[in-house]
N, C-alpha and C positions, 0 to 999 in steps of 0.2 A: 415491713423491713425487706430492701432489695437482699434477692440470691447474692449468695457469693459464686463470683469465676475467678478461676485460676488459667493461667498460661504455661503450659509447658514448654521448653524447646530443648531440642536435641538433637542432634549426630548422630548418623551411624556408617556403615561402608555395605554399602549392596553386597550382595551376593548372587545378583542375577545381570546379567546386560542392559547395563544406562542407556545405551546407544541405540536401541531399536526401540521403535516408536509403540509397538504393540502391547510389548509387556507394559511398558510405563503407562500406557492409557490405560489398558484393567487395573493395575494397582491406584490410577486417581479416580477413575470411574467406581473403584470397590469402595475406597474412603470416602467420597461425597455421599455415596449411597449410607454410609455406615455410620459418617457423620451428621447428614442431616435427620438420619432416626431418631438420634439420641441427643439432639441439638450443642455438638460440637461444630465449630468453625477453623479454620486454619491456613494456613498454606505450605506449600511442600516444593522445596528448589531440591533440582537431583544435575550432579554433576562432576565431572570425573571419576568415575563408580563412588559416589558419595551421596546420602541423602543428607537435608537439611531441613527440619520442621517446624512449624508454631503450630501447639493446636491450642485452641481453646474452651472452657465449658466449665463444668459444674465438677467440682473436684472430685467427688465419688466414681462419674465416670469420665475424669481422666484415669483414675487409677485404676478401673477396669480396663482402659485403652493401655496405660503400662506394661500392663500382666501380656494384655493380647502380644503387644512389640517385642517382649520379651520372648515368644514363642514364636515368632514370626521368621521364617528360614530365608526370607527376601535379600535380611541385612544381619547384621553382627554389628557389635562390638559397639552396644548404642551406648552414650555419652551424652546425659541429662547435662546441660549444660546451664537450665536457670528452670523453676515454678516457683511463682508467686499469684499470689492475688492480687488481681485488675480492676480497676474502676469498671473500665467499659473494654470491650472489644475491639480489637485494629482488625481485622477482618470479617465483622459483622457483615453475614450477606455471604460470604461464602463459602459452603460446609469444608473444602476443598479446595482452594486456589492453585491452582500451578503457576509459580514464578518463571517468568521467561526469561534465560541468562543473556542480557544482552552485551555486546562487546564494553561497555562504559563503565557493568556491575562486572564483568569475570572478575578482573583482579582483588577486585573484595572481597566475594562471593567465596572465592579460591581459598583464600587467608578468613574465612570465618568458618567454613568447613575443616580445614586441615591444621590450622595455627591454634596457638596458644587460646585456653577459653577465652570465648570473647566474649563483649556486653552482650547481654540477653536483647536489650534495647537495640543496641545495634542490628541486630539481625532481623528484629522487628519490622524495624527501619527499610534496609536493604530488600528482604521480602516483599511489602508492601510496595514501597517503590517499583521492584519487576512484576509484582501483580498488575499494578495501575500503569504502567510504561506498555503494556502489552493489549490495555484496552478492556479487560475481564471484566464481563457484567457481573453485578452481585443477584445473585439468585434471589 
């Protein structure tokens, strides 16, 4: 019998500076390390002090990865936006993806971060799209 995975996605508002390239590389360099220990996958768009997440994995430790976000002084005011369970993985291959906001996804991207909830799929979608538009190898 296949494992079950879940998908979580969610929202939150930084609490640190989006706009410098330093912090935001240790916090994706900390997650890929973190994620591929524990064999979760995801991607992460961060934009207008806004994060935006899919992670994926094995439901026990997502719910460990919840508790961690929840103590996490980075961001506030997270907003579980959809988990269910997946067939298969949209981002197999990378513990950690950084979505690149290119001028074509902002105005989406913008209104899926800050608007009304939106499809979980959608965001899927959108992610995946600036993962693969930017060329990221999967690990």
């Amino acid at each position: 019998m296949p494992t079950r995975i879940d998908r979580l996605v969610y929202r939150s508002v930084a609490t640190m500076p989006t706009d410098a390239l330093i912090p935001l590389a240790e916090l994706l360099g900390e997650a890929q390390r973190n994620n591929e220990r524990v064999g979760l996958t995801g991607a992460l768009a961060v934009h207008g002090g806004r994060f935006l997440q899919v992670v994926e994995g094995d439901p026990g430790t997502l719910d460990l990865l919840q508790r961690r976000l929840a103590k996490d002084g980075r961001h506030r005011d997270i907003e579980v936006l959809g988990r269910q369970p997946i067939e298969r993985r949209a981002f197999d291959g990378w513990s950690m993806a950084s979505a690149v906001i290119t001028p074509s996804l902002r105005p989406e991207l913008e209104t899926l971060m800050s608007g009304m909830t939106p499809s979980t799929d959608r965001i899927v979608g959108v992610l995946l799209e600036a993962v693969e538009t930017a060329g990221q190898v999967r690990a």
